[in-house]
Z-matrix of the N, CA and C atoms (Angstrom, degrees):
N
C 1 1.447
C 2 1.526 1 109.17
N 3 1.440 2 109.01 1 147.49
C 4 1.678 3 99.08 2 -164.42
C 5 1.469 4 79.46 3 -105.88
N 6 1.615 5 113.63 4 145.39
C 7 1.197 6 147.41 5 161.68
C 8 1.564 7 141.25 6 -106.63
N 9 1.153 8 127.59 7 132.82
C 10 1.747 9 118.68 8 -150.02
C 11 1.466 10 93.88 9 -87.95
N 12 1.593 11 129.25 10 -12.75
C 13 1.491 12 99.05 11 179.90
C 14 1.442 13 97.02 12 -92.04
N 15 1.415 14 95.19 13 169.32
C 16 1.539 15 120.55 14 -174.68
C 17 1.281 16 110.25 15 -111.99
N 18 1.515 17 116.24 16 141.62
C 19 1.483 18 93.22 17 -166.96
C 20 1.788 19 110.17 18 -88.22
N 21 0.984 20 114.93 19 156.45
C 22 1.839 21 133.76 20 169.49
C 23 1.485 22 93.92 21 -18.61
N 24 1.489 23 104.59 22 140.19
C 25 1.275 24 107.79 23 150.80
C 26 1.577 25 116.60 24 -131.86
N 27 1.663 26 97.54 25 159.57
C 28 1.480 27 121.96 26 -159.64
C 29 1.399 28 85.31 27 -44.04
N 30 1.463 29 113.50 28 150.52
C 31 1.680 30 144.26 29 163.41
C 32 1.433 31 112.03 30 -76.48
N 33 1.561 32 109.55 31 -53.27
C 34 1.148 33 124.43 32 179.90
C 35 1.486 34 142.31 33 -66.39
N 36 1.073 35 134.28 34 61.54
C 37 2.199 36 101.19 35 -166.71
C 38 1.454 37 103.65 36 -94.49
N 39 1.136 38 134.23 37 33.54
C 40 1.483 39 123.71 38 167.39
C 41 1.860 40 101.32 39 162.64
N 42 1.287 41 111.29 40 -176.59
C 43 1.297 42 125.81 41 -175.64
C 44 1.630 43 104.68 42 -80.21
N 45 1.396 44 121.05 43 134.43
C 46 1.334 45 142.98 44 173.85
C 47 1.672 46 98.91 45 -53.64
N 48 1.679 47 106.73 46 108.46
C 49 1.692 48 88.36 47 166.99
C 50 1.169 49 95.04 48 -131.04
N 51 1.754 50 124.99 49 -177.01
C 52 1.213 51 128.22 50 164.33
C 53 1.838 52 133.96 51 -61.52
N 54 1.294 53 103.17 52 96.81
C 55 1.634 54 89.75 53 173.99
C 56 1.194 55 108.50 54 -59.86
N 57 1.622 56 127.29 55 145.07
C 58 1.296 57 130.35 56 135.62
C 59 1.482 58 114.79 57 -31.66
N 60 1.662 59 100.59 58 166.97
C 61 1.406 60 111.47 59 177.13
C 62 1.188 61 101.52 60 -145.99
N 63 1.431 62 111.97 61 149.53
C 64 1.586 63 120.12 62 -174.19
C 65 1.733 64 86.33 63 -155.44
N 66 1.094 65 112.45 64 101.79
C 67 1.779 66 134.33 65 157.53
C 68 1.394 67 77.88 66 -61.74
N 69 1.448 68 102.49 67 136.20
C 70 1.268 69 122.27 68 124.76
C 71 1.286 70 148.64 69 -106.07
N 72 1.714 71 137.59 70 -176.66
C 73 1.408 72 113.96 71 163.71
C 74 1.626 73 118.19 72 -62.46
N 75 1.338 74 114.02 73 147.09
C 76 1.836 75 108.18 74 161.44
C 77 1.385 76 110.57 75 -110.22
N 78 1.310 77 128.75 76 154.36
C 79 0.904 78 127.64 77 145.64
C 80 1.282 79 138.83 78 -62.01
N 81 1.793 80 160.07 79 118.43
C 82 1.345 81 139.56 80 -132.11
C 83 1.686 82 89.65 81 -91.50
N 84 0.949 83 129.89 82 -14.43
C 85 1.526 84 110.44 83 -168.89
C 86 1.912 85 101.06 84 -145.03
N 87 1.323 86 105.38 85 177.83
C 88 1.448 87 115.26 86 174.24
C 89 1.380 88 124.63 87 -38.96
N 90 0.824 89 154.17 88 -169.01
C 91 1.871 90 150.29 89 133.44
C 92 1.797 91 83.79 90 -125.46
N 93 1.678 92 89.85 91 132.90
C 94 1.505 93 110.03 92 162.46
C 95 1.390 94 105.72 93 -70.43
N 96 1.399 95 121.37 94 153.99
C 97 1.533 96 130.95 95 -176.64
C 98 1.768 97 89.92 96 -127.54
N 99 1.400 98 122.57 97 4.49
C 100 1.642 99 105.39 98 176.07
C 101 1.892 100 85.89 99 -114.18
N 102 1.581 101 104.00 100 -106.64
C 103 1.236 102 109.57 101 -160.13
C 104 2.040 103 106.23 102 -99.24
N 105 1.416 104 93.35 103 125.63
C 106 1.826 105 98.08 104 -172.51
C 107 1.469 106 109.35 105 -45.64
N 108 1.820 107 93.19 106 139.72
C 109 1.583 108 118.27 107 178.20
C 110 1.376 109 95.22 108 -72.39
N 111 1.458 110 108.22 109 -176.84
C 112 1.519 111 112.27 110 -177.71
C 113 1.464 112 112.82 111 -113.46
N 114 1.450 113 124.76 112 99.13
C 115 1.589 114 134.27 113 -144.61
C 116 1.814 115 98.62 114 -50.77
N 117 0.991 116 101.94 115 154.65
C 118 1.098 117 150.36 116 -165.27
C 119 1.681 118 112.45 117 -114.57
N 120 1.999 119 122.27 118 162.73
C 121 1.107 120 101.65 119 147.94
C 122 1.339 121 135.03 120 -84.60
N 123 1.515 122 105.69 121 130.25
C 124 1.267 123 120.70 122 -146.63
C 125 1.762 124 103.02 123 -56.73
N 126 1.349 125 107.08 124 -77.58
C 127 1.492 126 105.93 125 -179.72
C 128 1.823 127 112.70 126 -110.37
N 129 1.331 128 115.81 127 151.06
C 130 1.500 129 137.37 128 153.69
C 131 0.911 130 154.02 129 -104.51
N 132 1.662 131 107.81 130 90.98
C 133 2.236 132 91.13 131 -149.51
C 134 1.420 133 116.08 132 -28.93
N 135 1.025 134 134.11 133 -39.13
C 136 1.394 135 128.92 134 165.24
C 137 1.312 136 118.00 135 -24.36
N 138 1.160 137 100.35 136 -66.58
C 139 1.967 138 105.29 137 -175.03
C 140 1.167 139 121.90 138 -78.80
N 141 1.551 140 93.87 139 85.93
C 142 1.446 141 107.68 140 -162.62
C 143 1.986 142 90.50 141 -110.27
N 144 1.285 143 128.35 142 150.75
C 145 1.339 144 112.05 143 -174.83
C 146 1.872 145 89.86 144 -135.19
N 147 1.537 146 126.48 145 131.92
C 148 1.293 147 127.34 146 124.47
C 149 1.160 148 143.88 147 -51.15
N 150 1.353 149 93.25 148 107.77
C 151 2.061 150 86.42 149 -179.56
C 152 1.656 151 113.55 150 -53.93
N 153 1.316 152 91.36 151 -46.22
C 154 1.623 153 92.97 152 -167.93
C 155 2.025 154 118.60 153 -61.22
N 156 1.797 155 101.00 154 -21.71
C 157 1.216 156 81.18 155 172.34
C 158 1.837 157 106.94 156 -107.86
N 159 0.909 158 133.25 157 53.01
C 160 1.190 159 150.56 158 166.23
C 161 1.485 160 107.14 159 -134.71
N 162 1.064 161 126.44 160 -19.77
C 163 1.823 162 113.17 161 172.46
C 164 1.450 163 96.71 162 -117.79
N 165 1.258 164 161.58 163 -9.66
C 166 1.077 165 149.75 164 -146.78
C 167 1.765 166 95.54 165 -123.71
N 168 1.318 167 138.59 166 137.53
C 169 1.456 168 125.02 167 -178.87
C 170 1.225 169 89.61 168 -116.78
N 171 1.141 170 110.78 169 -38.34
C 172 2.122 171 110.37 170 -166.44
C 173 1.493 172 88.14 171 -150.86
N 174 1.470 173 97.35 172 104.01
C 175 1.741 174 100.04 173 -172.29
C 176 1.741 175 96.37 174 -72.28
N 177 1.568 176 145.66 175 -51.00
C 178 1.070 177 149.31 176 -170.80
C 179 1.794 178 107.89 177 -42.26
N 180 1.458 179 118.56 178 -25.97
C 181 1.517 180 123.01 179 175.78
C 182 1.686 181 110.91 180 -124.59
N 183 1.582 182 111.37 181 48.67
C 184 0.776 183 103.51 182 -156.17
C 185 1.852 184 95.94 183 -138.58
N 186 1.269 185 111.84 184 113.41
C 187 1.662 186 106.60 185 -165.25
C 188 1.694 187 106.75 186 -129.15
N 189 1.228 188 137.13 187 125.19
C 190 1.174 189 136.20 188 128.69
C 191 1.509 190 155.68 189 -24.70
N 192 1.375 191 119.79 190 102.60
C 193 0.959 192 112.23 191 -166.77
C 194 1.549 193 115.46 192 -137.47
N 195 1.629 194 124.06 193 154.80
C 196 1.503 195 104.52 194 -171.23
C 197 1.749 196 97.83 195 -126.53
N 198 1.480 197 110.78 196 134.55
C 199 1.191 198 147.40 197 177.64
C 200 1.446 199 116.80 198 -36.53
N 201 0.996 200 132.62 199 104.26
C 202 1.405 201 152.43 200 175.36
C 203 1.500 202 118.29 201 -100.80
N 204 1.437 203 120.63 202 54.07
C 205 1.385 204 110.90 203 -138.90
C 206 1.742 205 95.92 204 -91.40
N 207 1.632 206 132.93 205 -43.39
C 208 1.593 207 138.52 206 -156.00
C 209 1.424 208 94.29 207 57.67
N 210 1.251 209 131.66 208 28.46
C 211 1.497 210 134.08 209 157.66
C 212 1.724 211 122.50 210 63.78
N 213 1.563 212 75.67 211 47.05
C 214 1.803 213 103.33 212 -172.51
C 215 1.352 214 104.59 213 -79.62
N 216 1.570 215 111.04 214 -44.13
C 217 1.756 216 122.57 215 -159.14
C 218 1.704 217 103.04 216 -107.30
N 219 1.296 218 117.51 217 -7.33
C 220 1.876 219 108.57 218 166.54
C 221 0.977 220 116.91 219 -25.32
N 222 1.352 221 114.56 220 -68.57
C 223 1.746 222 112.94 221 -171.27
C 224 1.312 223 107.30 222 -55.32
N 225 1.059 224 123.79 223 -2.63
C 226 1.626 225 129.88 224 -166.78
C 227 2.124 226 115.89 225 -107.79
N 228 1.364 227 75.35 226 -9.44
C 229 1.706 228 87.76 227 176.67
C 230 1.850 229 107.05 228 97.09
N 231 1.161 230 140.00 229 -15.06
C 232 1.262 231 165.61 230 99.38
C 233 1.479 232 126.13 231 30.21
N 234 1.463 233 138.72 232 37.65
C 235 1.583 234 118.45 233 179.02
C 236 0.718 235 110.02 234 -92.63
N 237 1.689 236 100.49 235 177.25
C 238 1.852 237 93.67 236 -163.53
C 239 1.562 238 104.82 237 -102.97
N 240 1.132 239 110.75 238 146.96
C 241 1.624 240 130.66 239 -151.46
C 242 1.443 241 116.69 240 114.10
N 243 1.308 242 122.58 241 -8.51
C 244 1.518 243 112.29 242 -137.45
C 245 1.388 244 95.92 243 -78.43
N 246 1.222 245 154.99 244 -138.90
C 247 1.456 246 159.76 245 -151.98
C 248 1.913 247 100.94 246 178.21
N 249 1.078 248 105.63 247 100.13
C 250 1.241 249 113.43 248 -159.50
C 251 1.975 250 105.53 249 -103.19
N 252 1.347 251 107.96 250 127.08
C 253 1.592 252 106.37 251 178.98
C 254 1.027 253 91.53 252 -100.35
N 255 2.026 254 116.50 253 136.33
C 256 1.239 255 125.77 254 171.27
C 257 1.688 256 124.70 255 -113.13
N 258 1.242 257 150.46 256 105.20
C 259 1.484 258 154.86 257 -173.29
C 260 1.321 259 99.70 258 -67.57
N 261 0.752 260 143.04 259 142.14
C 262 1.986 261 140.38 260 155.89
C 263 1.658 262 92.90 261 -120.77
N 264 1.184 263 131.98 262 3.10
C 265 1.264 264 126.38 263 -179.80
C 266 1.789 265 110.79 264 -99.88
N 267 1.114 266 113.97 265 6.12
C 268 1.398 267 134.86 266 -170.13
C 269 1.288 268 109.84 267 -96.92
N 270 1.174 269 145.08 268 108.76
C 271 1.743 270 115.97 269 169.71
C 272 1.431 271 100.86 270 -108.64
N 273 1.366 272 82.06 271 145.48
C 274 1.815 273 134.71 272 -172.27
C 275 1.236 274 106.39 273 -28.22
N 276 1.024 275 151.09 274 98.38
C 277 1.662 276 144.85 275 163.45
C 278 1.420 277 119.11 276 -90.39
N 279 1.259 278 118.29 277 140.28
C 280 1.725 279 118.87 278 168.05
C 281 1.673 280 99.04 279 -31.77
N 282 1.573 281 108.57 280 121.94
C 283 1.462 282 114.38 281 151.57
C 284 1.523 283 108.44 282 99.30
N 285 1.582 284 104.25 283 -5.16
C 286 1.451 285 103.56 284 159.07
C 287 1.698 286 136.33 285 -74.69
N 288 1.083 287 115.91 286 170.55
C 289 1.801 288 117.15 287 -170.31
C 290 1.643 289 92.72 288 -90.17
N 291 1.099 290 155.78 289 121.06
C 292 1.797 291 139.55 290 -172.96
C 293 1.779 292 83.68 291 -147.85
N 294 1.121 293 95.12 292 146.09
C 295 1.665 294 137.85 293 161.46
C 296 1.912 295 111.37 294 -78.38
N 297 1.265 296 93.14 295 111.79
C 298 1.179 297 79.35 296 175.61
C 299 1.715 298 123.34 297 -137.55
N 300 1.327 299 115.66 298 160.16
C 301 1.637 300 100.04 299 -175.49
C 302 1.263 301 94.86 300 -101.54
N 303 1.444 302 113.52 301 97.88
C 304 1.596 303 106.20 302 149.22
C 305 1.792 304 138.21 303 -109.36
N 306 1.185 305 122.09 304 160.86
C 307 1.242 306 114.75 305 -174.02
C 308 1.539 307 131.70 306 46.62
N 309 1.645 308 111.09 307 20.26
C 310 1.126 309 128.71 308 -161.38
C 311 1.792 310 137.62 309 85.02
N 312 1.522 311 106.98 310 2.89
C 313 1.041 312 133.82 311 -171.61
C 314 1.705 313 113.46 312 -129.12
N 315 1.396 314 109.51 313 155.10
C 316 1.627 315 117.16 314 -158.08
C 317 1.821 316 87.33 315 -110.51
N 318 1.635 317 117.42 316 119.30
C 319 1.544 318 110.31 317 163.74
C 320 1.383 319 100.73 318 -134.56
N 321 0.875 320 110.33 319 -171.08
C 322 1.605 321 131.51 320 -175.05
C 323 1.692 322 120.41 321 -146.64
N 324 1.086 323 111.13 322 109.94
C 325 1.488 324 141.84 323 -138.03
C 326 1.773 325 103.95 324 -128.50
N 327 1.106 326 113.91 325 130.21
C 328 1.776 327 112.98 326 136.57
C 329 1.631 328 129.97 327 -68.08
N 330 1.339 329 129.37 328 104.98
C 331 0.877 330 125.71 329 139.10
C 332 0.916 331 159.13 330 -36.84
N 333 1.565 332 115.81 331 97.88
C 334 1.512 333 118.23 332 -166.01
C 335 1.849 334 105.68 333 -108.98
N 336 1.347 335 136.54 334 145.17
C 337 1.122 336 145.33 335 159.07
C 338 1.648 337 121.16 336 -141.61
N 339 1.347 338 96.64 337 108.91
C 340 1.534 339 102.42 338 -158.55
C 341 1.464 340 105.84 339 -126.76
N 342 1.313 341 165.86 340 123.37
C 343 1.281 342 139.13 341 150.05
C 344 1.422 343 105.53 342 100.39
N 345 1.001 344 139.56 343 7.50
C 346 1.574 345 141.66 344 -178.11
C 347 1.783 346 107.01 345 91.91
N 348 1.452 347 110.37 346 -0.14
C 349 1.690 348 115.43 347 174.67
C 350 1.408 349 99.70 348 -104.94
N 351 1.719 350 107.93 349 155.68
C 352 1.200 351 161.30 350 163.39
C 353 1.343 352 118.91 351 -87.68
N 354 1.531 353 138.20 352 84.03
C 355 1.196 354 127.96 353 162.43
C 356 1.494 355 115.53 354 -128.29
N 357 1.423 356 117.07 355 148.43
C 358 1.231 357 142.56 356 168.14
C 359 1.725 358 111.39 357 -79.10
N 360 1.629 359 103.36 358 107.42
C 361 1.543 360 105.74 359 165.53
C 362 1.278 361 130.09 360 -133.22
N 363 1.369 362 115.02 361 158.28
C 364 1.666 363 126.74 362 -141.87
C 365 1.907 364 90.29 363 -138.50
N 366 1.450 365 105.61 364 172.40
C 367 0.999 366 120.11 365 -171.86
C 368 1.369 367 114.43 366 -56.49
N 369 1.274 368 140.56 367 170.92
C 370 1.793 369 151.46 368 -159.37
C 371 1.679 370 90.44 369 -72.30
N 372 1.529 371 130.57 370 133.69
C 373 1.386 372 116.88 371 -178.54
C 374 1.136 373 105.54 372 121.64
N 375 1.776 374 111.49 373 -58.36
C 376 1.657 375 103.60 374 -148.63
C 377 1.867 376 94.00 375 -101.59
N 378 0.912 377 113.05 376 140.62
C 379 1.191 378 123.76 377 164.65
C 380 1.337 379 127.30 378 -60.51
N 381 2.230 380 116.31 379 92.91
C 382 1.576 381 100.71 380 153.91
C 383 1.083 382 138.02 381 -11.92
N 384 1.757 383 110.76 382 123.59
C 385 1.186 384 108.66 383 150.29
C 386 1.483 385 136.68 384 -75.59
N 387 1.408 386 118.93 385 133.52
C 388 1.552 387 113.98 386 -169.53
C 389 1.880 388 99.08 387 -92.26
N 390 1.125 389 132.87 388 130.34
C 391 1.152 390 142.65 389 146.99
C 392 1.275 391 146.29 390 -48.22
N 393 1.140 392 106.22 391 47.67
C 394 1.843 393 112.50 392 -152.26
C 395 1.343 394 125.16 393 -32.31
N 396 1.228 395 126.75 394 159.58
C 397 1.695 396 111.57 395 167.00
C 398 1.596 397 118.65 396 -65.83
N 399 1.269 398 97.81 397 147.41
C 400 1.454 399 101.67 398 -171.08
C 401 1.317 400 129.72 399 88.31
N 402 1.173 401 123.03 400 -20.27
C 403 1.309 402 138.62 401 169.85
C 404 1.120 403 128.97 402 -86.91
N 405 1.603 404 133.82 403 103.23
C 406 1.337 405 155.21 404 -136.80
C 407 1.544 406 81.23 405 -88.93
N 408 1.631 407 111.09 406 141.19
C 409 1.749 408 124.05 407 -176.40
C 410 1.868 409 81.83 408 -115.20
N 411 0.857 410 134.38 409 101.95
C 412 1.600 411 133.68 410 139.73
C 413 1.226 412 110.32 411 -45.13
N 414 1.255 413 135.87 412 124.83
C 415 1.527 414 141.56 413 164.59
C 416 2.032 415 97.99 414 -129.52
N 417 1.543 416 77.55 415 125.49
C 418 1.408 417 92.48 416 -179.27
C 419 1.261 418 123.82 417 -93.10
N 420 1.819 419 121.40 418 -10.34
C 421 0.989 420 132.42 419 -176.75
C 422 1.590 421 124.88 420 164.53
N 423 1.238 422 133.72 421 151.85
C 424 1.323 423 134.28 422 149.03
C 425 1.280 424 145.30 423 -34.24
N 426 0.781 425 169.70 424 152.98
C 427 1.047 426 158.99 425 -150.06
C 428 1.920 427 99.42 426 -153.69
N 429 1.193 428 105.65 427 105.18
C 430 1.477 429 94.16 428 -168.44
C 431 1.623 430 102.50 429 -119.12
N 432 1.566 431 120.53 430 -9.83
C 433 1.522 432 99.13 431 175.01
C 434 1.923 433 84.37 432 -160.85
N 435 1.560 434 102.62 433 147.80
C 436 1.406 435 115.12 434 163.18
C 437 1.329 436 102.98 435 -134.02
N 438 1.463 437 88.91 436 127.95
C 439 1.740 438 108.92 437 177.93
C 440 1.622 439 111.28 438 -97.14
N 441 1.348 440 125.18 439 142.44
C 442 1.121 441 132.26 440 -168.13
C 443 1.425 442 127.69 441 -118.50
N 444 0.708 443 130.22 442 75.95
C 445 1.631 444 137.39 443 -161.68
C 446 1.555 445 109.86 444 -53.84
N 447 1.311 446 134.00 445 94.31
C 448 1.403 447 148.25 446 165.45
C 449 1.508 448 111.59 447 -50.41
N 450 1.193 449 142.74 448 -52.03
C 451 1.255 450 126.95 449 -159.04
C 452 1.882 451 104.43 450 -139.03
């Protein structure tokens, strides 16, 4: 019988070590992406920001990966190249971005669980995957941030 929970995933993928840290500058406020705010002081040695503790939630279950998408996951926020942060300490909820091992292969999917079904969905075009009964969904992780390289 197919079932909507998913089972737990591992906490662990390796031994707890020290990430480096590299503060960077922040900016103190938003940047408009329509029509320009009215500047501000720009930077404060203070506002210094870590990537790693702003993208990392539980660095010990916490893996990297880069986006192979053929422009499956766009609509999803998703190109391909992107630099993908993965949680395995997260479990999977309807409507999450999750990594998954299927059919012997690693993709990255929307999660849908609706109605007692399991499906895998991708950008407008590509055809859901349906989850059949009986068929164990491996989810390897969350998907909690994709970075996008502009230039």
């Amino acid at each position: 019988m197919l079932s909507t929970e998913l089972p737990s995933p591992p906490t662990l993928i390796g031994p707890l070590t020290d990430f480096s840290r590299l503060p960077l500058p922040a900016l103190r406020q938003r940047v408009a992406c329509g029509f320009p705010s009215p500047a501000e002081d720009f930077f404060v040695e203070e506002d210094r920001l870590d990537l790693n503790t702003k993208l990392v939630a539980n660095p010990a279950a916490t893996f990297l990966a880069w986006a192979d998408t053929g422009g499956s996951m766009v609509d999803f926020g998703i190109q391909d190249g992107d630099l993908l942060v993965i949680d395995r300490s997260v479990r999977a909820r309807h409507g999450h971005t999750v990594l998954v091992l299927w059919e012997g292969g690693f993709m990255v999917k929307k999660l849908d669980i609706q109605g007692g079904r399991i499906r895998l969905l991708a950008s407008r075009g590509v055809p859901a995957i349906e989850v059949g009964e009986g068929v164990e969904l491996d989810v390897w992780g969350v998907v909690r941030w994709s970075l996008t390289k502009h230039v």
